[in-house]
N, C-alpha and C positions, 0 to 999 in steps of 0.2 A: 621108881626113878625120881630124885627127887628135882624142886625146878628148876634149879642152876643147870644141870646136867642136862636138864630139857630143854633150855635156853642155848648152851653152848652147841647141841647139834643140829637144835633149828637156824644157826647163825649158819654153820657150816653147809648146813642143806641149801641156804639161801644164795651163799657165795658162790658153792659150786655148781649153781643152776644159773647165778649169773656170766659165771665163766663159760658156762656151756654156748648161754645164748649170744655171749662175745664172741666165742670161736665159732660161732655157727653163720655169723654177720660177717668177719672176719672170710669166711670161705664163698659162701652167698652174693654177699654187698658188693664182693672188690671186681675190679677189672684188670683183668689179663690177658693182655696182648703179645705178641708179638714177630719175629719175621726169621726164612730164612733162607740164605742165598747160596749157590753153589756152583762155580764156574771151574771147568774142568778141562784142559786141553792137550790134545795128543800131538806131540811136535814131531815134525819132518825136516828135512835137512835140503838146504839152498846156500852153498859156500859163498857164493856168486853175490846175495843182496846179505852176507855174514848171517843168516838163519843156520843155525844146528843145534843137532838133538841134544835132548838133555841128556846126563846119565841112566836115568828112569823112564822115557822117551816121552811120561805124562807127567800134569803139575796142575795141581788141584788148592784152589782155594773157597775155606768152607767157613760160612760165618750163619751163625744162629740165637737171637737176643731173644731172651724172655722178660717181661713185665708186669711188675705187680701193682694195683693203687688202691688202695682202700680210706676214704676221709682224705687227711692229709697226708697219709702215710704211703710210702714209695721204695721199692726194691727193683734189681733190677741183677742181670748177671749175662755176660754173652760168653760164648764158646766160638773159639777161634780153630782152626785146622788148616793148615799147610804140609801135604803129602806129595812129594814135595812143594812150594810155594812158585807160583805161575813166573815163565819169565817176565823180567823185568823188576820184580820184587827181591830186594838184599834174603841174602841166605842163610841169616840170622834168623828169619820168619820159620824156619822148618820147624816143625814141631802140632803139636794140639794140647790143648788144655781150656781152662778157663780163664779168659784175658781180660775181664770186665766186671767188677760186682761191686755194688753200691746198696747202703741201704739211707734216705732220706723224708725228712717230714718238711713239711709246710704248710703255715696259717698265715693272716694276716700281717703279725709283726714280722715273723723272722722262718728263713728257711737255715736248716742243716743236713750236710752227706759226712758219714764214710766210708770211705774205701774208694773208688773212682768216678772222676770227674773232673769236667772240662767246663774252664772259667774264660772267659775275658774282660781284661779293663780296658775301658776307653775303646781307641780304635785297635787295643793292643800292641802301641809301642814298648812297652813293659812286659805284659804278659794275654798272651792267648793260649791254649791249649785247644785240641779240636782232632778230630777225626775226618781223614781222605781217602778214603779208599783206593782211588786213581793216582792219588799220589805215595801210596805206601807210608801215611802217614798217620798215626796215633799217638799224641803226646801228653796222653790224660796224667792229669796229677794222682796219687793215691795217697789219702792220707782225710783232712778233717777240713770241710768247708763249711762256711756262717754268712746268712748274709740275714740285717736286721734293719728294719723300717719302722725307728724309731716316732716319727716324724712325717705326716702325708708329706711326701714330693722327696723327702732326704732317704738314700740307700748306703747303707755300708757293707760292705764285704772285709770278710777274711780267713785266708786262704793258708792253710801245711800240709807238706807231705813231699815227696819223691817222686819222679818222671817214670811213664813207663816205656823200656828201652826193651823191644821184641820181647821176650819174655820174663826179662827182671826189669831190677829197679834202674836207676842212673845211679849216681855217685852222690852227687846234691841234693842238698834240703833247700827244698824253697819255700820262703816267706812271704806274704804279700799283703798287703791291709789297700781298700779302697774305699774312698766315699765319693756318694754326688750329689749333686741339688737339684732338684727343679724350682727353682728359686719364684716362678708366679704360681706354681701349682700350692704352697705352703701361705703365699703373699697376697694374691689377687687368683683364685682358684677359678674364676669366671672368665679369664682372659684366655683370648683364643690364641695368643703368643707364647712360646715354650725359650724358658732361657737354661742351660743347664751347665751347671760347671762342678768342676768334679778334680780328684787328686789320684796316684796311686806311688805305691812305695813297694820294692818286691827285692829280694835279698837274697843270694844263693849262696849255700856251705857249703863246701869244697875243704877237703885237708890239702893240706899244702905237701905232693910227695915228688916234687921235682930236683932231681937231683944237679942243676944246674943253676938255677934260678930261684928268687926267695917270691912268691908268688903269694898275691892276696885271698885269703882262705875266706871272707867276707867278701862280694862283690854286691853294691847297692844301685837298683837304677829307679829314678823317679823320673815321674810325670805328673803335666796337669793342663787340662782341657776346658774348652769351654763351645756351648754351641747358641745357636739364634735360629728359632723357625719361625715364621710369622706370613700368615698366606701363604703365597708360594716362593718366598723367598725361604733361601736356608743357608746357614755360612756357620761353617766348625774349626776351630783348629787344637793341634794336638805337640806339645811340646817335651821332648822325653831328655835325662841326661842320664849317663853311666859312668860310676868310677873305673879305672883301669883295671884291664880284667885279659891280663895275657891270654892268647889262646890259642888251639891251630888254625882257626879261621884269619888270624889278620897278623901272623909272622912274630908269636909272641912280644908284640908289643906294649911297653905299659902307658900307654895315650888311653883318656878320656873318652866317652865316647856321648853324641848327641843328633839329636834326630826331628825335624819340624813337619808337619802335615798339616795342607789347609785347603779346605773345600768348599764352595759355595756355587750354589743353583739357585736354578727359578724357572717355575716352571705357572704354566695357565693355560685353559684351554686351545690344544692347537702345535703348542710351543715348548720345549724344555732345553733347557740352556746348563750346561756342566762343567766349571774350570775347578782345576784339583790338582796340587804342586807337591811335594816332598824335596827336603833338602837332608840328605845321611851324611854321618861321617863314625866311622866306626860303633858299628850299634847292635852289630851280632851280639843277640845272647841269649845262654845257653845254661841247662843248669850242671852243664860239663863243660870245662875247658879243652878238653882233648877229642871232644864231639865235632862232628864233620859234616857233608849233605844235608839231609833234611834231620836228622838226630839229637831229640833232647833241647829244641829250640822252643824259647820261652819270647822272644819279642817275634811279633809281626809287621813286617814290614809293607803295609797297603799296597799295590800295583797303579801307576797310573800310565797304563797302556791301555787297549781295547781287546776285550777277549772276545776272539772270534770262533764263532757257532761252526765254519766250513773248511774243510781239513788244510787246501793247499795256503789261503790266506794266513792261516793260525800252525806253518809249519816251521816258522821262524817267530815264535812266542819269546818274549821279552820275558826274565828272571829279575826280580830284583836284587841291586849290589848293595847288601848291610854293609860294607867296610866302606862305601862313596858314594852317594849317586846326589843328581842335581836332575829333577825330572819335574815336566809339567806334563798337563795333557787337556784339552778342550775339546769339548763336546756338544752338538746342535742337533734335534730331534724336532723337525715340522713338519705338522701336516695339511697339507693343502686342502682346502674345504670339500666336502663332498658336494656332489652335482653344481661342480664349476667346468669351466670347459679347461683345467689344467688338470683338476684331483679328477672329473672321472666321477661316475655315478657313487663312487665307496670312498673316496678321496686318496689320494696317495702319499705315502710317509717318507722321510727324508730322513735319513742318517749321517753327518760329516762331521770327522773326527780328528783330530790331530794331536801328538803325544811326541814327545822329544826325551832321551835322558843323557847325560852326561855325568862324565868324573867329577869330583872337586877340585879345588887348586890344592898340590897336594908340596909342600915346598922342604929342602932337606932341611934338619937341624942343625948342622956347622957344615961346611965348605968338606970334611973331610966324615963324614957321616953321609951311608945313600937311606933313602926314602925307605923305611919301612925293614931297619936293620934291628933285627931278633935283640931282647935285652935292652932295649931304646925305649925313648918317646914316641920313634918312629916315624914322625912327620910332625910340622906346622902348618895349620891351615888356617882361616877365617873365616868367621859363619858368614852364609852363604853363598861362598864362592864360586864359581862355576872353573872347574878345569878345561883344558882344551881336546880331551881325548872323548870322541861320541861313541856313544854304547847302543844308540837303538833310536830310529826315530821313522814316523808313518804316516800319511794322510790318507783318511778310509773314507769315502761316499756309498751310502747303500741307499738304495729306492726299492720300494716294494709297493704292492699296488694291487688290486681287487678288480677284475675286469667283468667280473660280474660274478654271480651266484657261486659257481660252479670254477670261475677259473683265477688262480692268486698266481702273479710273477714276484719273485725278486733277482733283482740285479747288481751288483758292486764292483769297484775297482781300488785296491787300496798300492801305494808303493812305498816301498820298507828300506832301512838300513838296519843292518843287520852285526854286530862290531861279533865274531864267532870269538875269535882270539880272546875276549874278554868272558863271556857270556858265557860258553860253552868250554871256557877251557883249554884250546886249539891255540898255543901259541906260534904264530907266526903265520898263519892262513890269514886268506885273504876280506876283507868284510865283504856281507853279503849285499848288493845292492838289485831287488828284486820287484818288479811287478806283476798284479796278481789280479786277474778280473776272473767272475762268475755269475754266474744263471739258473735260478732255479723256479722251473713251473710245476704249478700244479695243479692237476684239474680231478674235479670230483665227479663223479655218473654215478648213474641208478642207486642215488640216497645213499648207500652204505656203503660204495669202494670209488677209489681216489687214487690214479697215478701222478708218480711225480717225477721228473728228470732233471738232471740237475749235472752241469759242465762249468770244469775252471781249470785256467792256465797260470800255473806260475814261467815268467822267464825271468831268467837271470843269467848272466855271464859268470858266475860263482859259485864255488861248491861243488853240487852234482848237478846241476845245469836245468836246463827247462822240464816241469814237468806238466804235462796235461792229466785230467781227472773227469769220467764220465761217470752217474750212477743212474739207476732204475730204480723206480721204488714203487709196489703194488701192494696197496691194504684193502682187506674189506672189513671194515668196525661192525662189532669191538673184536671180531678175535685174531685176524691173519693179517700177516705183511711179508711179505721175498720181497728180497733187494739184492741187487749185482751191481758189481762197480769193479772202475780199474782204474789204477792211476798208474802214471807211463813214465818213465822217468828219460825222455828220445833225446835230451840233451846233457847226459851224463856225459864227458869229457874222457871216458873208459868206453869204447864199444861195447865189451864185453859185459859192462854193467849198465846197459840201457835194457831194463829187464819191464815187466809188466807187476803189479803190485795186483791181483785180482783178489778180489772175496765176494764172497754169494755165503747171504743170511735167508732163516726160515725162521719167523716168531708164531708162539701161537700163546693166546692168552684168555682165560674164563674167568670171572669175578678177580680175587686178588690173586691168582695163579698166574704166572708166564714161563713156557718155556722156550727158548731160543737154539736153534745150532745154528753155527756159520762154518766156513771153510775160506783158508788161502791167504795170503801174506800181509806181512806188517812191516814196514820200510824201518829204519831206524830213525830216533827223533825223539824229538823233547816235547812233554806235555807239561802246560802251567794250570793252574788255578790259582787265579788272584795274583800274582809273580812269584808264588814257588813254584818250584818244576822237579821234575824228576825228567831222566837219561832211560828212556824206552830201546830196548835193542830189537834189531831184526828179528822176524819171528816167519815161520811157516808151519800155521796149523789147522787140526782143526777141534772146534770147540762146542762145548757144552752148557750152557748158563739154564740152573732151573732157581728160580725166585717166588716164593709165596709168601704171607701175611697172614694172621690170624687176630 
């Protein structure tokens, strides 16, 4: 063999032993996680609180994510299954496959995905994507992300690809480039001040196949923000604009659309202080125009309400209105010192809250033109106008308090307006005007278990009338908890629908395992997170949740 030839397969010997020992690191080195959840329920029929059976009489939603990381490198894939899909989730979800795969690196300068992922700019008046589960919500882009840090303190992003809409794509290509600054971290890296200001630009295609209208196959929305934190002060604001962008959300109009958001705290031992405003006027968007509920939505519209933790309080939860709102909200968190004679040997904390929102001024185009007429401008307004029609407003007080070791109360009373006819849809009902106090103790015994009881009264003359709310709750950590509860609905304005709402849960849980059953009804109503919401209907079942981690 002469020594070229002895050459060329010691090369080959060489490479293919270093690919061995790549692929062996590769399998080895990396880390692979991940989780999977399985909630399952047998429906029973109550005409009475509108609970009936499915066609299937069960509805099973199954979700299982796998994860890969090796160095900088990142895969990922989830599996979705709706057999059929639980109520209260759209019926488009039926089905199983795979809903989620992404393959992504990252070092220092710059990170890159393809295939699915979820982005936000700024506070996302332009663009957020994100995943809710409680909301039936998954808006992940698929297509090709970059984000590059040229620069210590400066970030850019940029973002293509198509919505995912239940099991396919949406219709639109979305565009989006962002940059930010940390303008001392580049400047004076020593300083404990943070200034940040930042842009984004985000673009949807769209063919234009309207057979009535000549509609914009380009729609562009920009923004740009800036923030101050320094100690415990902190003050942001966020300014977004949209060109005319007909759609079903706001009566195909072709008006403008723009949106303001400004927030500032401060907070120090003891003390935290929160005021936080929004001013909207047509700011839906979407990377469909013919998209509707929660569907293929590209802007976020912040919430400035209070999300409350306790069901009858948070049963008239605030939406936010992308086509108008004029909303503030203030917030005050103090604690009274410990071993004073007001706080109490553990000191006791203070919650008071207050959030208003209103329409804009919303004024016709000519004397013979109404407000928000199909093929229009639609309206004239001026920035920030406040209309005279109220959509939602609250003042909440919570105390809670540590009475020693072993026993914690909290207490609150919050009272609501409630505008239905807007919020929910319900043209021509009455607004809800509601007050709502609750009580929750809880006391711990012998080191490892902890009962807790817990009472609240909504009344109101509106609606379905007064309801009362009792629960029990028994754990012994870390692995068991039963719970019973009922909420009463004794002031329904129907006799016949003054019903009981009861459910009784069993959890039991070992390292990352839990498994849960409950049994018994679910009134109908709206849940939000953040000011979206989704429309929950009556339910009578019972159910199945196994959840594990790896």
């Amino acid at each position: 063999m002469n020594l070229k030839i002895t050459r060329i397969i010691a090369a080959i010997a060489l490479l293919l032993l270093s690919k061995a020992s790549f692929s062996q690191d590769f399998i080895d080195k990396a880390n692979i996680s991940g989780n999977i959840y399985s909630e399952a329920s047998y429906y029973l029929e109550d005409t009475l609180i509108g609970a009936y059976k499915t066609r299937e009489n069960i509805g099973a939603n199954i979700y299982g994510n796998i994860l890969y990381r090796y160095k900088g490198l990142s895969a990922g894939v989830r599996y979705e299954a709706y057999l059929p899909q639980l109520v209260g989730f759209d019926s488009k979800f039926e089905g199983m496959g795979i809903a989620h795969r992404y393959v992504s690196y990252s070092d220092s300068l710059f990170d890159v995905s393809i295939g699915n992922y979820y982005e936000q700019f700024g506070s996302g008046l332009v663009l957020r994507t994100y995943e809710d589960k409680n909301l039936g919500i998954d808006n992940a882009l698929d297509g090709f992300r970059a984000v590059i840090r040229p620069l210590k303190g400066v970030t850019l992003k940029a973002v293509i690809g198509k919505q995912r809409y239940y099991w396919e794509s949406g219709p639109g290509t979305v565009r989006g480039l962002d940059a930010e600054w940390n303008v001392l971290q580049l400047l004076k890296p020593e300083s404990a001040t943070n200034i940040l200001v930042g842009g984004s630009a985000v673009s949807r295609y769209q063919p234009d196949d309207d057979p009535l209208y000549i509609l914009p196959e380009n729609v562009a929305a920009y923004a740009g923000r800036m923030s101050l934190t320094s100690g415990g002060f902190f003050v942001s604001g966020e300014y977004a604009q949209k060109i005319n962008d007909p759609s079903a959300t706001n009566s195909t109009i072709y008006k403008s659309g723009q949106a303001l958001v400004a927030t500032t705290s401060y907070s120090q031992k003891g003390i935290g202080i929160l005021f936080t405003g929004k001013w909207v006027d047509n700011m839906d968007f979407r990377s469909s125009r013919n998209a509707t509920s929660n569907d293929l939505t590209l802007s976020y519209i912040p919430s400035t309400s209070l999300q409350h933790t306790y069901s009858l309080p948070g049963m008239y939860p605030y939406a936010t209105q992308p086509t108008g709102e004029a909303s503030l909200m203030g917030q005050v968190n103090y604690q009274i010192r410990k071993n004073s004679k007001l706080g109490g040997k553990y000191g006791t904390n203070i919650q008071l809250s207050a959030s208003v929102a209103n329409s804009i001024n919303k004024q016709k185009l000519n004397d013979t033109t109404e407000i928000e007429t199909p093929g229009t401008l639609g309206y004239k307004t001026s920035f920030l106008s406040i209309g005279n029609e109220k959509y939602f407003h609250e003042v909440a007080l919570e105390i809670s308090r540590k009475i020693n070791k072993n026993l914690k109360t909290v207490a609150g009373a919050t009272t609501q307006f409630y505008n239905l006819a807007k919020i929910q849809g319900h043209p021509g009902e009455e607004s809800v005007r509601a007050l709502v106090v609750y009580a929750d103790v809880s006391y711990k015994f012998l080191e490892s278990q902890n009962i807790r009881i817990e009472a609240q009264h909504l009344s109101t003359k509106q609606d379905n009338g007064n309801w009362a709310m009792l629960l029990a709750e028994y754990s012994i950590a870390p692995r068991w908890s039963f719970a019973i509860s009922d909420q009463f609905n004794y002031g329904n304005p129907e006799n016949e629908r003054r019903k009981h709402y009861y459910l009784g849960s069993v959890s039991y849980s070992h390292a990352s395992h839990r498994v849960s059953v409950r049994f018994g009804k679910q009134s109908e109503g709206v849940v939000c997170i953040g000011g979206v919401c989704r429309l929950v209907p009556a339910s009578y079942a019972a159910s199945v949740v196994l959840s594990t981690s790896f």
